[in-house]
Each structure stands twice: as structure tokens, then as C-alpha cells.
N, C-alpha and C positions, 0 to 999 in steps of 0.2 A: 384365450378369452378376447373376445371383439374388444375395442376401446370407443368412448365414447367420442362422437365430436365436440368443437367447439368454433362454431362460424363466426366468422366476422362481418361487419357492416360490411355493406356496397362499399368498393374505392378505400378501404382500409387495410389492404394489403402489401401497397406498394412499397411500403418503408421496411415490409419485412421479405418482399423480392430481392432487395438490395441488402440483406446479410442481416438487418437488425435481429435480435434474439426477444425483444422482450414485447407482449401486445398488451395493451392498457383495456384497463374495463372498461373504458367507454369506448373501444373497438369491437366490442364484442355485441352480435347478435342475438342480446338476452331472451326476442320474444323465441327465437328457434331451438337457441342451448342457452336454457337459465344459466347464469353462475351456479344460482344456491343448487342446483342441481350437480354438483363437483364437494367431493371431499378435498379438506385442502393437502397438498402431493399427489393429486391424482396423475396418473397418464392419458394424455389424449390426442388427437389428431385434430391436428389447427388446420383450417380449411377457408378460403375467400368466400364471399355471399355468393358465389355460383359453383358449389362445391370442388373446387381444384385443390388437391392438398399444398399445401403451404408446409409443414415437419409436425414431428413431434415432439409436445413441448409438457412439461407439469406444471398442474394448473393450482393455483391459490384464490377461491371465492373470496376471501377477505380482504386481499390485497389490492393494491391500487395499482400493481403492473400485477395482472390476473394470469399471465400464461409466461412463460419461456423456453425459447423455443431450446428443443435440444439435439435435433438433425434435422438435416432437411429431407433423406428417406425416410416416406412414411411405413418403408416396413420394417424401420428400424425398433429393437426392444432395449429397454433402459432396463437391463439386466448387470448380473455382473460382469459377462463378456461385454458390454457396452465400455463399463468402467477399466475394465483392462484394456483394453482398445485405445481409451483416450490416456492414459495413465503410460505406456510405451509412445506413443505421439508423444508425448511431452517428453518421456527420458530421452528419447532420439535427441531432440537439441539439448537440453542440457548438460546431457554427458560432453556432449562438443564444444559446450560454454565453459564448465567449472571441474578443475582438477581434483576436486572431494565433490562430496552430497550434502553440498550447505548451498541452499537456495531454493526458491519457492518452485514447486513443482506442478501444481495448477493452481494456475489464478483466474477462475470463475470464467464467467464469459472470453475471456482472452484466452481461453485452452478450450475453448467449446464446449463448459458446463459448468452453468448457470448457474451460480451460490454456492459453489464447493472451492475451495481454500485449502490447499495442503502444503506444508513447509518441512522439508529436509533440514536437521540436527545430525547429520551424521545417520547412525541408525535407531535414531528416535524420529519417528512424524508427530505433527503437529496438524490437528486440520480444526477446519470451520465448515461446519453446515448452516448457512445463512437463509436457506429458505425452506421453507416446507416439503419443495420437491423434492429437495439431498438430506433433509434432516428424516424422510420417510423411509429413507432408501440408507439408513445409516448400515445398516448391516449388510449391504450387497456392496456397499464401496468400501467398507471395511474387510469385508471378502478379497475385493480386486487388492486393497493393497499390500495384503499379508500374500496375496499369491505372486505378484509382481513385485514386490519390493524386499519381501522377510524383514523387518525392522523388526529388531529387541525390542519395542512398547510405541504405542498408540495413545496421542493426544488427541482429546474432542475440548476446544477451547470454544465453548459455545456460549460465547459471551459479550459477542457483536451486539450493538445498538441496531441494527439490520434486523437483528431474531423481532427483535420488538411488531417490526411492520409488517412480520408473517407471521406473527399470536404465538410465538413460538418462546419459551421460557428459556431464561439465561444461565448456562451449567455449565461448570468444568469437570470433567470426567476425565480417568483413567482407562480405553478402551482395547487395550490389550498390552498383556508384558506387565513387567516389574518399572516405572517409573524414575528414574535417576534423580536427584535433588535438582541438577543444574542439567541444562540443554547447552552442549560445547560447538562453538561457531568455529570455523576456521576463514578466515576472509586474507583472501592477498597474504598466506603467511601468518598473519598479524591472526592469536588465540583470546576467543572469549566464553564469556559461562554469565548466562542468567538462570534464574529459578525456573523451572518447570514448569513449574503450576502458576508462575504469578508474572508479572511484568506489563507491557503493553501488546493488546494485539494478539500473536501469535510466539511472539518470544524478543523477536529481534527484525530490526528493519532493512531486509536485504534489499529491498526496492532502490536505495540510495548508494549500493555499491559502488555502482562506476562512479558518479559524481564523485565521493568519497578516493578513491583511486585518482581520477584527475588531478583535483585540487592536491593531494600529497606530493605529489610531482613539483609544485612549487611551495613548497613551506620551509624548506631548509635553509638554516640561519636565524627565520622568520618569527616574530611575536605569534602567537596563534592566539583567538578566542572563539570558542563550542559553544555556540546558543542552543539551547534546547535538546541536550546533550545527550540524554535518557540513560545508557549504558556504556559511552564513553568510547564509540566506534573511533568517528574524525578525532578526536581528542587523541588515542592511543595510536591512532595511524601516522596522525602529525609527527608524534610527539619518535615514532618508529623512523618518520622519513627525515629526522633530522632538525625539527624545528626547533630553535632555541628555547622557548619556552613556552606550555600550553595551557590556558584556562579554562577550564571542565565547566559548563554552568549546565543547573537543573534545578528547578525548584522542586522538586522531589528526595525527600531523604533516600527514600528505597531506592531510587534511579543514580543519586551520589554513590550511593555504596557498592552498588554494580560497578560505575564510572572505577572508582578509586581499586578496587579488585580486580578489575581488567587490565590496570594502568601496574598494580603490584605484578599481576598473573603474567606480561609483558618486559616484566625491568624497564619500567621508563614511570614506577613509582615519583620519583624526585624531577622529573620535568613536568608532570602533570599536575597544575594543581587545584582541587577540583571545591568547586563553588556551589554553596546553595541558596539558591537566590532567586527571589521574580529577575527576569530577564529584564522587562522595561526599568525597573527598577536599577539594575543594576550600573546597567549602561545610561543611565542620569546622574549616578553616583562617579561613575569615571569619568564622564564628559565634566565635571564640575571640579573632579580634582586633575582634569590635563593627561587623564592616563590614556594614553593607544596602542593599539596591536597591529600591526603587520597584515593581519588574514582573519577576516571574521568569517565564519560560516554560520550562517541564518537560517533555522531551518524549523520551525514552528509548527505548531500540530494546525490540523484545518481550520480558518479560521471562518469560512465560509462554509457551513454544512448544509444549508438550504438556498434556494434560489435567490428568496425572496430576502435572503441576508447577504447580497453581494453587492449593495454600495457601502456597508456601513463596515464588511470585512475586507475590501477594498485600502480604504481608510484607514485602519488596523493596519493592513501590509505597510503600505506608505508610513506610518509610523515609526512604526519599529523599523524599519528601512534608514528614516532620519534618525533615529537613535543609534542602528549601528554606524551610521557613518561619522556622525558626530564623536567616535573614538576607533576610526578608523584614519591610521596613520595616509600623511601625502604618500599617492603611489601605492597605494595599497590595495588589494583584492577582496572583494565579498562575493561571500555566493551567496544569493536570495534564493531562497524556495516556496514552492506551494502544493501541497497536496491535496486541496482541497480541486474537488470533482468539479464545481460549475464556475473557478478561475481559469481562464486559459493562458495562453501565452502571451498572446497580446497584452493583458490586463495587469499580468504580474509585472512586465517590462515598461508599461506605462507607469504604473506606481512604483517603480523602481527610479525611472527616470524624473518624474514631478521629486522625487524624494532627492535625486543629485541634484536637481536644479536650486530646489528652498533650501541645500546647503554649501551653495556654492560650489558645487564639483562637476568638473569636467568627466565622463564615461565611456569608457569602449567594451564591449562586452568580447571578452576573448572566449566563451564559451557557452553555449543552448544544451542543456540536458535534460532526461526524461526519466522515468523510473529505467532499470535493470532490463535486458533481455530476459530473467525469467518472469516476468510481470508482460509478456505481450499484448498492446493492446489489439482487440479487434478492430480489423479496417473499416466496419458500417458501423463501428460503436465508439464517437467520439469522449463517450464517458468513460470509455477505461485508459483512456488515456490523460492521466489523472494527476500525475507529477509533473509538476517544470520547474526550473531550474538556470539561472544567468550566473553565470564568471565574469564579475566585474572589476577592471581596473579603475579605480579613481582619483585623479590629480585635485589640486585646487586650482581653482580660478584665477 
């Protein structure tokens, strides 16, 4: 079956010669290939204003990035050989990265296709179809991964904030297999277990591994305190590599109970001890009674999720920055993080730094981190690369 075009304006091509994946509606040639003329998932051949093909990508008429691209041969078919094709691309490095099948095994544009999300539990997957392209196509990638992978059961955790801006309804579904209660992590040795069906995201935040692994390397001896702790990863790592003692914080009861059963499930029950609590809150309450730790880890859900919210989340970072320092012992280590998409590096290191300066501290940064090698960003696509991350030593003045 021919597929249909989709042209672009004059001169609107060039950001997608340079590897970008995704073309915006108003790149597009609506009087030559209407939108409304495309079902949303459709497949079609993206093409510049002087018909040259550019790939093929599936298109979304309601969205506001309307095309993504998904090869750059355009005699390529988004079939289930497509999806086994990228799905062995991806095992190739990872088997070379991780000594089990715990880690994220495509992440979307960074594995070269665009809204698909799948996460290894051992032999439970975990996936997200995030746009109408992969949510159309749910049963030919369902296909590629029972023939490439044989997992025991299938998760469709479709229940991104993302579905929202492809008209797309928010489900969690059972998509093949019998289901387990708990999804089992193995990370660096150190064994965890969340609910299947519930938690944040996809289950668990492998993106933060390595950073997680560094900072354990120095904790022994050490005060520890876990901001924004969810299931008690750096908490239960710490508390593994040695650290005299470790403070779990979540203001989540469901995310405590994870925490504190990760921390039993480990034997290091009695060094862990795990807090439910707003985080600003709580570090106003220890800075007022004298209390510090050793090694805070800061590590915050986005706090920036749109553009046009990056002075005032900004500000937010810088905060809580000055709150954990203010009970962060002389000499002592914080990691700040960001995961929000439109902070970069610069921005989080500047509001890290205004934050040592209004509290008198002196700062060396011993370490720059980024999400996980299985999280790859693409190189024309500054937005998957999404995590940062500073190892900060800080003295007094």
C-alpha cells in the first residue's frame, strides 16, 4: 500500500537533515498535505518543499510536534521486523552494560523510536506507548517483544501525562502473561521489589543508577540523608556501602513502605530510618534544631515541566538547594539533581552555586552526571538529554 506524503514548508528541513526526529505543525505544507487529512498513527513519508524524502515518520494531526520521524530510509516499513530490528540494537549494548535484564531497554527517540518506552524487571517488561504512532502499533511491538525477548508478562503502563497531548486515554493494562504482585530490581547486588501495577512512572528509576553507584563510594562512616526517596534506592545503597546512618524521606506513604521493605528485604532494616515528610519542610525543622548529615542526595521530581516555567522553577531548585545545605555538615557532599527537560547544566550549577554563595559556602564540584547509558541521548536531540546532576563538596567560609 503506497503511503501518503507529508511536505514541508520551504527551508524547513534543515534541523531535520541534522538527525532531529520530530517536525512541528507549523513546518508543515498544510495547503499541499492537509494535517486533517492523516489519521492520528498514521505512516508516511516526510518529504522537503521540493519533494526530496527526508524518512519515515507517524504522523499525529492533533498534535503540536505532528510528525516523528522514524528512519531515515524511506523504504523503510514500521512493521514488526522494524521493531525487532531496533529492539536487538538496543540488547547489543546493554547486555555489555548490565550483568542481569534490569534496565531500561528503549527509551524513545534515544533508541530511534519515537514514544516507545520499555523497561526490563528481569523477565517482566514494562512499556509505554506515549504517542499515537506506538500506541497504533501496540500489537506489532507487542509482537517484536515476545519474539525477541520471551518475557513471563507484559506491562502497558499507559499512563504518562505525554498520552494527554496525543488525545490518547490513560490505562494500565495487563498485556500478556500472568502479572507478579511486585516487579524485582537487581541494581549493583543491592535487591528491590515495587508493585507492578502501581508506583511512579514505569516502576523504578533506573536512569539515576550510576550517579546512585558513585556517590556510594563515598558514604561510609557517613550521616546520610534521601530527599525524595520514592522506593529507597540511594537510601538502601548507602546504608549497603557502609554509611553510619541513613534518612529515608518521601512524602508519600506508598513510596515509605516500598522505602522501609526494601531496606528489611536488604538487612540494613535498623540503619535505615525512613521519614514521611514534605521535604522543604523538613529540612527547616533540622536546620532549627542543629541537626546535619554528612551526604545529602537531592534529587526532586521536575520541577520545570514547561518552558515558560523556567524562572520560577529555577528558584524552586535554588531553594531547596539552600535548605539542604543549611543542614549539611562542614565538608560535606550533596548531589543536586534535575530532571527536568528544559534545565540544562549550566542553569542547575548556577542555582546550585547562588545557593553556596547566600549560605556561605565555599564549592568544588567533584562530579557532572547524566542519566544512565541505557537512557541514551540522541546527538541532534538536546532534549533527551534530560538529567544532570553535580557532586558537591562544601566547606564554610
Amino acid at each position: 500500500m503506497e503511503r501518503p506524503t507529508l511536505k514541508l514548508k520551504n527551508n524547513e528541513e534543515r534541523r531535520l537533515r541534522a538527525g532531529h526526529l520530530w517536525v512541528f505543525s507549523n513546518e508543515v505544507d498544510t495547503k499541499q498535505t492537509p494535517l486533517t487529512a492523516f489519521t492520528p498513527g498514521q505512516e508516511a513519508l516526510v518529504t522537503a518543499s521540493r519533494g526530496r524524502p527526508i524518512g519515515v515518520a507517524t504522523v499525529n494531526p492533533g498534535s503540536l510536534i505532528s510528525a516523528r520521524i522514524m528512519d531515515q530510509d524511506a523504504g523503510t516499513r514500521l512493521d514488526a521486523d522494524f521493531f525487532r530490528a531496533r529492539l536487538r540494537e538496543a540488547l547489543a549494548i546493554r547486555n555489555r552494560l548490565y550483568p542481569t535484564p534490569h534496565y531500561r531497554l528503549l527509551f524513545s527517540e534515544g533508541d530511534h523510536v519515537p514514544g516507545l518506552i520499555l523497561d526490563r524487571y528481569g523477565d517482566v517488561v514494562v512499556g509505554q506507548l506515549n504517542t499515537a504512532g506506538m500506541d497504533s502499533r501496540k500489537a506489532l511491538i507487542l509482537e517484536a517483544v515476545l519474539a525477541e525477548l520471551a518475557p513471563a508478562a507484559v506491562i502497558w503502563r499507559n499512563d504518562s501525562p505525554s498520552r494527554d497531548l496525543e488525545g490518547l486515554p490513560r490505562v494500565v493494562e495487563t498485556a500478556y502473561g500472568t502479572v507478579p504482585e511486585n516487579l524485582e530490581i537487581n541494581e549493583d547486588g543491592a535487591r528491590f521489589a515495587v508493585p507492578a501495577l502501581g508506583g511512579q512512572k514505569t516502576g523504578w528509576f533506573y536512569d539515576m543508577r550510576e550517579n546512585r553507584t558513585r556517590l556510594c563510594r563515598l558514604v561510609a562512616g557517613r550521616t546520610v540523608l534521601d530527599l525524595f526517596a520514592y522506593a529507597g534506592a540511594f537510601s538502601v545503597r548507602a546504608a549497603l556501602a557502609g554509611a553510619a546512618s541513613v534518612t529515608c524521606l518521601d512524602s508519600s506513604d506508598a513510596a515509605c513502605a516500598m522505602a522501609a521493605d526494601n531496606a528489611a528485604r536488604n538487612g540494613v532494616a535498623g540503619q535505615v530510618d525512613v521519614v514521611r515528610a514534605d521535604a522543604a519542610a523538613f529540612l527547616e525543622a533540622c536546620a532549627a534544631e542543629g541537626r546535619t548529615f554528612d551526604v545529602v542526595s537531592l534529587d526532586p521530581p521536575a520541577l520545570v515541566k514547561r518552558k515558560k516555567d523556567l524562572e520560577p522553577g529555577l528558584k524552586a531548585y535554588e531553594r531547596l538547594n539552600k535548605l539542604a545545605m543549611d543542614v549539611l555538615a562542614d565538608d560535606g557532599l550533596l548531589l543536586t539533581c534535575s530532571c527536568s527537560q528544559h534545565v540544562d547544566a549550566y542553569e542547575l550549577r548556577r542555582a546550585a552555586l547562588r545557593a553556596a554563595m547566600a549560605r556561605g559556602r565555599r564549592g568544588q564540584i567533584l562530579d557532572q552526571g547524566r542519566q544512565g547509558p541505557d537512557h541514551p541521548a540522541h546527538p541532534a536531540m538536546a532534549e533527551t538529554d534530560y538529567l544532570k546532576s553535580f557532586l558537591l563538596r562544601l566547606v564554610q567560609q
